[in-house]
Every structure is written in C-alpha cells, then in structure tokens.
N, C-alpha and C positions, 0 to 999 in steps of 0.2 A: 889241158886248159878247161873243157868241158867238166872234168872232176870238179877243179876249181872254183868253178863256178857255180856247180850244185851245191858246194861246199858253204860258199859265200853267202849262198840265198837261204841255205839250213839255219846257219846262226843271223842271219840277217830276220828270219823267220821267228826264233825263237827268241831276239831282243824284241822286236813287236811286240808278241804275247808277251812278255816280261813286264811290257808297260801299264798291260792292265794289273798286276800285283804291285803292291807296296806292301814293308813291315811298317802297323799300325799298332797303335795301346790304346786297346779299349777298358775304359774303368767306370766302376758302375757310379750312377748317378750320387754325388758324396760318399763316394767310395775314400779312398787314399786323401789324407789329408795330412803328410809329414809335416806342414807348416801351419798346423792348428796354432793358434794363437787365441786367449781368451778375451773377451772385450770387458773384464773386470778389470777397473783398478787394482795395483797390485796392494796390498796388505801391511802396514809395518812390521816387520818382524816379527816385534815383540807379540804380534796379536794373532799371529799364524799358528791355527791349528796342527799340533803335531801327529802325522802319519806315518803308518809302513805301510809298505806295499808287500808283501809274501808272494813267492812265486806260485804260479796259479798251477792247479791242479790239469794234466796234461792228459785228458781220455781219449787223445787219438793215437794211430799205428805210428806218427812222423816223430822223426827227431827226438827217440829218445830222452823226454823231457825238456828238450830244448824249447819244444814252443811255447811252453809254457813258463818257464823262463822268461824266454822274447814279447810275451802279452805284459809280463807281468812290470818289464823294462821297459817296453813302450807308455803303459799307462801313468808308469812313477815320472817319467820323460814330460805329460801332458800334464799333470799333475802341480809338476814343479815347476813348469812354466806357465801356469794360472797364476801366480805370486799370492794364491793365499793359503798355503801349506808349508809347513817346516818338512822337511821329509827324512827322515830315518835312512842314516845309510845302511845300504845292502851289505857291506863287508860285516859291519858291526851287530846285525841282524841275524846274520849265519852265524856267529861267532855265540851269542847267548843261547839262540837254537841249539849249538851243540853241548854249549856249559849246561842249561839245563832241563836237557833230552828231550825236548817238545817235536824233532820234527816231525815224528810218526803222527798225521791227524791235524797238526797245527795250518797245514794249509786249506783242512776243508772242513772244521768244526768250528763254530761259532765259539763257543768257550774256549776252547782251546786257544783262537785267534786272543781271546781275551785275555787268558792267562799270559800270554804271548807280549801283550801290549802291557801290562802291566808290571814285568821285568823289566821292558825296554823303556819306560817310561812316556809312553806315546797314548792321545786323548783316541785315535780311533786306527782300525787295522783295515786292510781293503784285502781280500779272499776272494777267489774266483776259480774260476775252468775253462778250459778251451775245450768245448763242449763235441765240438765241430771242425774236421778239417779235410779238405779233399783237394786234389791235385789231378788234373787228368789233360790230356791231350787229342785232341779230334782232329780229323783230315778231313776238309769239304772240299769235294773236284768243283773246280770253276772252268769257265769257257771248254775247250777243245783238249789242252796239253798240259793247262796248267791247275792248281789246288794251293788251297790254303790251310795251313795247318795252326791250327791253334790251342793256346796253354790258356789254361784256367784255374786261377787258385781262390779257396772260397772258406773261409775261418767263420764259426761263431761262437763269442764271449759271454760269457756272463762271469759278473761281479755282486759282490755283495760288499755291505760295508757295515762293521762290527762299532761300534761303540764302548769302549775298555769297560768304562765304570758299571754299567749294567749288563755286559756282554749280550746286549740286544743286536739282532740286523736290522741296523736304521734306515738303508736303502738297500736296491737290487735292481739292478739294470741288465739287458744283455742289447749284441747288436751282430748283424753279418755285414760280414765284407766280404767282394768279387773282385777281384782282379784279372782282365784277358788279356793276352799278348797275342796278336796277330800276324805269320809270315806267310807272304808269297812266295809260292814255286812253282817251275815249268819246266817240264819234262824229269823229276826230282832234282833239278839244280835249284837253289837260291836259299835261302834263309831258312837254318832248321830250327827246330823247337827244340832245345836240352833243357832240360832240370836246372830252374834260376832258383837257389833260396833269396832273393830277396823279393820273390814273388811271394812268400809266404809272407814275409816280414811285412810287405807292403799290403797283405790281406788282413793281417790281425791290424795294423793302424784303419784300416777300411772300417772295419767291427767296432773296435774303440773309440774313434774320431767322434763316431753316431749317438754314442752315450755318453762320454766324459762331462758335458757339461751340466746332463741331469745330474750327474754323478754330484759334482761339484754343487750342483743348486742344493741335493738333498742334505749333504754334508753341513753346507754353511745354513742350514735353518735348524741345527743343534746347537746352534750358539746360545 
C-alpha cells in the first residue's frame, strides 16, 4: 500500500509540473500568411498581365530542389489571387522548357528568363532563389523536471521580375520568414519535436507574404 502510494504521489507530482508546459506556435511578427488576400480590385481579364513564374533557384542543402519548387508555387498561388495576372500554367511551362532546351540557366538569367517568356508568349517572367534555409531544434530546461524543446524553421527569398520585350529586371524584392513550434516536456515525457515539412512550406509563405505586394505594386507600374 505504502508503494502505492509513493506511486500515486510520483505521477501525481509530475501531472503538476506538466501544468506548467503547454505545446504553443510561435510565429514571427507577419510571419505566415496562408490567407494573404490582396486589397486590389480584381482586374477583367482581358486586361490582366500575362505571367510565369519559373521554379526558383534552390541554394540550400534541403529538399533536393523541392523548395524551390515550393517558393516558387507559393508565390504563383499569391499572385493569382491578386486577380490582376493571367498566369502561365506550370505543366505547359515545363513542356516548352523541354521542346526548346532552356532549362539549364533559364531559371537564374535574366535573358534567358526572356527568351523563355517570349516562346511562351507571356508580357513578364518572375525568377528567383531560396537564398536561405535552416531547420534546427533547441532544448531549454525549465523549472526542476521539466524542458521545452523547440523547432525552428527560417527561409529567405529573393525574387526578381523580368520584363520579356526588353529582358530588363523591372523589380527585385527579397523577404525572411520564422516559424517556431514550441513543446513541453517533463521528465522526457510529453510532446516531441520531429521534422514537420510543412514547417518549411509555412516558412517560405513567411518570406513571401512580406513582399508579394511590392511585387505586385512594381509589376503593375509597367503598364
């Protein structure tokens, strides 16, 4: 009985401390903005600038170009819900990349993006890198038993924006994004940190969210 009751007062003990941890999401100040939405009127069609987006140049160790990909699908995402852009589909995109052998260079040369835009029949090309990318994990001891471990993921963008008819860069933006996830644990019980990719995903919208609408302002003063 005696056991028992040392027994009772142990986890009795460690739901207490338990109460000081919670899992929280900390996210940097206009960080994550999945529901960016632009305050322009949208555009009639027929008067919408036609754009591509090219998958951005990927200079980090992660994802095997994947995130550069994923910058490059997030912004065409932001883009098309501005309502003042025609947007270039992706399939169609890759398709003449391969007819006529541009990929090598076509995502990080300005003429090239030009050359690029003027098979596909589009007035401007948006080019970029994910310049930046880090992923890491830290353990802070709090109180007596218990610690908080937390993830951190941290992307930064740059964009550029090509212009076909003169293969000038009419603009160039860049922006960073944080994203933290926060768990409590005591005694190593509670909430672990594993590797979330939509921790990235939600790091590169952080970086983008921050510039898109320069983007857009510097775009639509080529008109």
């Amino acid at each position: 009985m005696k056991r028992q009751l040392v027994s009772m007062m142990a986890v009795a003990g460690m739901l207490a401390l338990a109460g000081c941890y919670s899992s929280e999401i900390r996210k940097e100040e206009e960080a994550v903005n999945p529901g960016w939405k632009s305050a322009r009127q949208p555009l009639p069609v027929a008067e919408r600038k036609r754009v591509a987006v090219l998958d951005f140049e990927d200079q980090t160790d992660y994802g095997h170009g994947r995130i550069g990909r994923s910058a490059a699908s997030v912004l065409t995402t932001y883009l098309d819900r501005s309502g003042q852009f025609a947007l270039f589909e992706r399939a169609r995109m890759n398709q003449i990349m391969d007819e006529q052998q541009l990929a090598a260079g076509v995502t990080k040369d300005a003429n090239a993006a030009a050359e690029f835009g003027k098979k596909a029949g589009v007035q401007m090309v948006v080019i970029g890198n994910v310049s930046s990318f880090g992923y890491r994990t830290r353990r802070m001891q709090s109180c007596i038993f218990g610690a908080k471990v937390i993830q951190e993921a941290e992307a930064v963008v740059d964009v550029r924006l090509v212009d076909v008819a003169t293969g000038r860069i009419i603009a160039s933006e860049s922006g960073r994004g944080v994203v933290e996830v926060a768990a409590g644990q005591v005694l190593g019980f509670g909430a672990s940190a594993g590797y979330d990719e939509t921790m990235a995903a939600n790091s590169l919208r952080a970086a983008i969210s921050k510039f898109v609408d320069k983007l857009i302002d510097q775009s639509l003063d080529q008109r």
